[in-house]
KOLNUZA-212186 format. One record per residue: x, y negated, z of N, C-alpha, C in turn. Coordinates in steps of 0.2 Angstrom, whole numbers, plus 5000, padded with zeros to 4 digits. Layout:
residues N
XYZXYZXYZ;...
END
This chain:
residues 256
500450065000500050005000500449945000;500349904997500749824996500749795002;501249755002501249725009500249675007;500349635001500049585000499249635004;499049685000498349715002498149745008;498949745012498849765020498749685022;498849655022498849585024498249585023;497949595017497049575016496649615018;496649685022496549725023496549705032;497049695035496949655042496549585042;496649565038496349475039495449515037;495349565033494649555032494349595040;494649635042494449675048494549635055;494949565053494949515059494249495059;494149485051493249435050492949465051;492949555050492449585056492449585062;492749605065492849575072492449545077;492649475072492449425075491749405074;491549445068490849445067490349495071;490549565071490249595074489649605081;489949535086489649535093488749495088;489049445084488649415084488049455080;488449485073487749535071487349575072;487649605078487349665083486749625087;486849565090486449525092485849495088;485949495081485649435077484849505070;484549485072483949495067484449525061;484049585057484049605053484149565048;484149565042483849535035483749575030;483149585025483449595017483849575013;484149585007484749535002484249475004;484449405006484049365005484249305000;484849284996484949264990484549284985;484349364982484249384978483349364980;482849384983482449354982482249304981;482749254982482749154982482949154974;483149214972483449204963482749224961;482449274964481949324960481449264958;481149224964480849184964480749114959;481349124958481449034954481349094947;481549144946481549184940480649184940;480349194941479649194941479149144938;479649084938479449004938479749034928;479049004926479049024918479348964914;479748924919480048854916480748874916;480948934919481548944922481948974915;482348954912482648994907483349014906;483948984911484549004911484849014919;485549014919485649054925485748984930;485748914927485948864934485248854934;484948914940484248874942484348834947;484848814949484648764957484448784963;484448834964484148874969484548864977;484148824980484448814987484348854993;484848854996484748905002484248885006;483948945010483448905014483748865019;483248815020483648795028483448835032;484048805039484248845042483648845049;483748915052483248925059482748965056;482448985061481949005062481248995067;480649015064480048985069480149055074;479549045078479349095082479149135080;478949145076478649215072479349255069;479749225069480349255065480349245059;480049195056480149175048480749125048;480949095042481449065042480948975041;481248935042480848885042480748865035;481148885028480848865023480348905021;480148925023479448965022479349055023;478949065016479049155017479349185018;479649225024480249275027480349305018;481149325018481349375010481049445012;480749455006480549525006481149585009;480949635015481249645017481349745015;481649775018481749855015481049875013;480949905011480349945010479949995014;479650015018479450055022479450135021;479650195025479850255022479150265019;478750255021478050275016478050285012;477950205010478050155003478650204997;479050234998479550274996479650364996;479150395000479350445003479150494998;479050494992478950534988479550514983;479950474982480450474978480950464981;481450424986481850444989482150494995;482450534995482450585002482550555010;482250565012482250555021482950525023;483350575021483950575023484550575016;484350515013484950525005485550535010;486050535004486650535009487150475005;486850425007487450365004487950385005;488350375012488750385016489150425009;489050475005489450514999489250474993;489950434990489850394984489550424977;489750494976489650524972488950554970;488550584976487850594978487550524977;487750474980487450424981487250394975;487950394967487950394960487450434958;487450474960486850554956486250504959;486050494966485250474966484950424961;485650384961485550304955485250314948;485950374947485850404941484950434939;484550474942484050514944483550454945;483550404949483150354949483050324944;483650304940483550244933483150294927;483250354927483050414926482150434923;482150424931481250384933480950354930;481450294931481050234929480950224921;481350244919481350254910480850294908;480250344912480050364910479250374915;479350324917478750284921478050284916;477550294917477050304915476950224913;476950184918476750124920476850074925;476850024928477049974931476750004938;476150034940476050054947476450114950;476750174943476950224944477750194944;477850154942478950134940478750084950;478150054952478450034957478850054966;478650124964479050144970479750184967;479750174962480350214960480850134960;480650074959481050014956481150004966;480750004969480950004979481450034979;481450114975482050144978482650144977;482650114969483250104969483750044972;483150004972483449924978483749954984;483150014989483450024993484050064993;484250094988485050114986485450064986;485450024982485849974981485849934987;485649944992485749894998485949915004;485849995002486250025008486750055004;487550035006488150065005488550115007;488050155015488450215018489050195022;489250135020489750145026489250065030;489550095038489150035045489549965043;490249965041490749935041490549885036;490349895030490049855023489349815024;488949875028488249855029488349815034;488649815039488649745044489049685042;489449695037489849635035489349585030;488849615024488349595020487649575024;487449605030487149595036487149515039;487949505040488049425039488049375033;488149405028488049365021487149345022;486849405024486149365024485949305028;486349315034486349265040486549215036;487049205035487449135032486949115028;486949175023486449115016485749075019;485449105026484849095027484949025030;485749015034485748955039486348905031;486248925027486348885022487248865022;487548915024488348915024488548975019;488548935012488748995006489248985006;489848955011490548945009490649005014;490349015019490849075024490249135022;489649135019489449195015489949215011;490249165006490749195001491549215003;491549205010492149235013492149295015;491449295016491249375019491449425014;490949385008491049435002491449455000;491749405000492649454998492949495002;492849485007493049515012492649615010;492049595009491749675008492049704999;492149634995492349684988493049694988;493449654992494149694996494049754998;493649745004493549815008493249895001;492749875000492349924996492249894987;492749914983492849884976492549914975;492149954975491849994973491049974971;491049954978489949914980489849904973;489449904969489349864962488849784967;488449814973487849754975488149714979;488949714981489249654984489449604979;489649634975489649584966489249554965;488649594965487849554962487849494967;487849514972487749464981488249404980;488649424977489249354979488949324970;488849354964488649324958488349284961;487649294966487249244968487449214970;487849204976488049144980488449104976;488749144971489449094965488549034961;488149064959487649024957487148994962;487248994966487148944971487348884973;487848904971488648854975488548804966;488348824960488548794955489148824953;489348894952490148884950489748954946;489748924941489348984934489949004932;490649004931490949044929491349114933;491249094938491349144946490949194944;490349174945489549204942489349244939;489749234933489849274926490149324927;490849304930491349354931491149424936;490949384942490549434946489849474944;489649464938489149494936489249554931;489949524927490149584923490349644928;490649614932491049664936490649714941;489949684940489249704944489249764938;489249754933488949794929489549854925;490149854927490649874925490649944930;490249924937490249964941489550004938;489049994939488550004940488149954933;488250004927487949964919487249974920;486950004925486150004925485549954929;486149904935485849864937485749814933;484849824934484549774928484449714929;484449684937484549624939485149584939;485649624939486049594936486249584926;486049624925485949614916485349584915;485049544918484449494917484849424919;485149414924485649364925486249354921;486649434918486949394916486749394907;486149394904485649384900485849304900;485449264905485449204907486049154906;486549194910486949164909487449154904;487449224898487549204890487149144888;486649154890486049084885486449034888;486649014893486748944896487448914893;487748974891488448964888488548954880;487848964876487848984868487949034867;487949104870487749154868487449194869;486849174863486049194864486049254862;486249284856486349354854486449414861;487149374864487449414870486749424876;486549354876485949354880485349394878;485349404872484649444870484849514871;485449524869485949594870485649614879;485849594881485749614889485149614890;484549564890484049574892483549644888;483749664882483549714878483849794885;484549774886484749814889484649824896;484249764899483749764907483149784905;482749804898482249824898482249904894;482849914895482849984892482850024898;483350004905483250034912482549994916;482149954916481649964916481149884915;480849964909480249924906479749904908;479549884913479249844919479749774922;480049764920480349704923479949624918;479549614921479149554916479449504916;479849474921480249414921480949434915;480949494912481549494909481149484901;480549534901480249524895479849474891;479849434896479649354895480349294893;480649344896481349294893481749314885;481749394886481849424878481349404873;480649394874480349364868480449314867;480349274870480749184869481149174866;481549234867482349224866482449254859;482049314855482149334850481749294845;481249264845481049174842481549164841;481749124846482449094845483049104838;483249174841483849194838483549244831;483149274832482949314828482249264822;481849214826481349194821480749244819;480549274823480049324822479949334828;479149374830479149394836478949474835;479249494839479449574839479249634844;
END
């Protein structure tokens, strides 16, 4: 191991550390960037990737919502899921955990319809949010915190701290694309959204953003490219197929 990656390897385990007392203390969350993306995505005015999306402000009321309004959608219920994912996946094993992914997108591809692809589309989020290791999952535990009290500078130190720790994650990528688009720094954004999908070329929601983010740059083709190919792993995603048609007008001149 290099000296340089033992250094980043102790500095990232210091930032656990230091985070740890306060996590174990501090409310759960959902990814809470990504539904504050999901959202602005639903707004049918919304057409590239600088939507301006601000973190919520910070606190909470009594009830335990954040004070910018509707608490983020949170995991899904094992109910809600218990015919498509198993009681006991085994994230914790990368390769098994590959194989569900794989198995799920699977599914989804062959969803009869939007009510039948909805608990399979829960499952796979809920994969993608749980990493199997405690280590990863209380470090991005904190990214939620930060994004909720509006500090995407030390969310983005977390992050890197977890895509050090686990290069692997494809959904710390995603997490940190978001916050790089948060903060305004669209080329971070991009970068981290390839690398989302170099891992993991089936997450859709990040080939819906990085769709977006071709269009924002002049490559509409590359944009239409991706959102074609977030509607091949799933053809229920309406906020993507409202943007490919638009978008094939556009580039194409016909509607299709």
């Amino acid at each position: 191991m290099s000296k340089y990656r033992t250094a980043l390897l102790a500095s990232s385990l210091l930032l656990l550390s230091s985070l740890a007392a306060a996590t174990l203390a501090a409310p759960q969350f959902g990814r809470v960037a990504e539904p504050l993306l999901d959202q602005a995505w639903d707004d049918p005015e919304a057409e590239n990737f600088d939507l301006d999306v601000p973190p919520p402000a910070g606190g909470q009321d009594e009830a335990g919502q954040d004070e910018a309004g509707k608490p983020p959608a949170s995991t899904p219920s094992k109910e809600d899921r218990v015919d498509v994912l198993p009681e006991e996946a085994p994230f914790a094993d990368p390769a098994l955990r590959g194989q569900i992914l794989t198995e799920l997108y699977v599914q989804l591809r062959k969803a009869k319809d939007a009510a039948a692809a909805q608990p399979i589309i829960e499952a796979i989020e809920v994969t993608w949010h749980r990493s199997g290791s405690d280590t990863v999952d209380l470090l991005m535990s904190r990214v939620d915190a930060f994004v909720l009290q509006g500090d995407l500078d030390l969310a983005t130190q977390v992050l890197d701290a977890v895509t050090d720790l686990a290069p692997e994650n494809a959904e710390a990528w995603y997490q940190r694309a978001i916050v790089h688009s948060m903060q305004d720094d669209s080329e971070a954004a991009l970068a981290d959204l390839k690398h989302t999908l170099a891992i993991d070329p089936n997450h859709y929601k990040a080939l819906r953003d990085l769709g977006a983010a071709l269009a924002q740059t002049g490559d509409k083709k590359g944009a239409l490219d991706a959102y074609r190919r977030a509607l091949e792993v799933n053809p229920f995603f309406e906020q993507v197929r409202r943007a490919e048609k638009a978008l094939s007008l556009e580039v194409e001149g016909r509607d299709i």
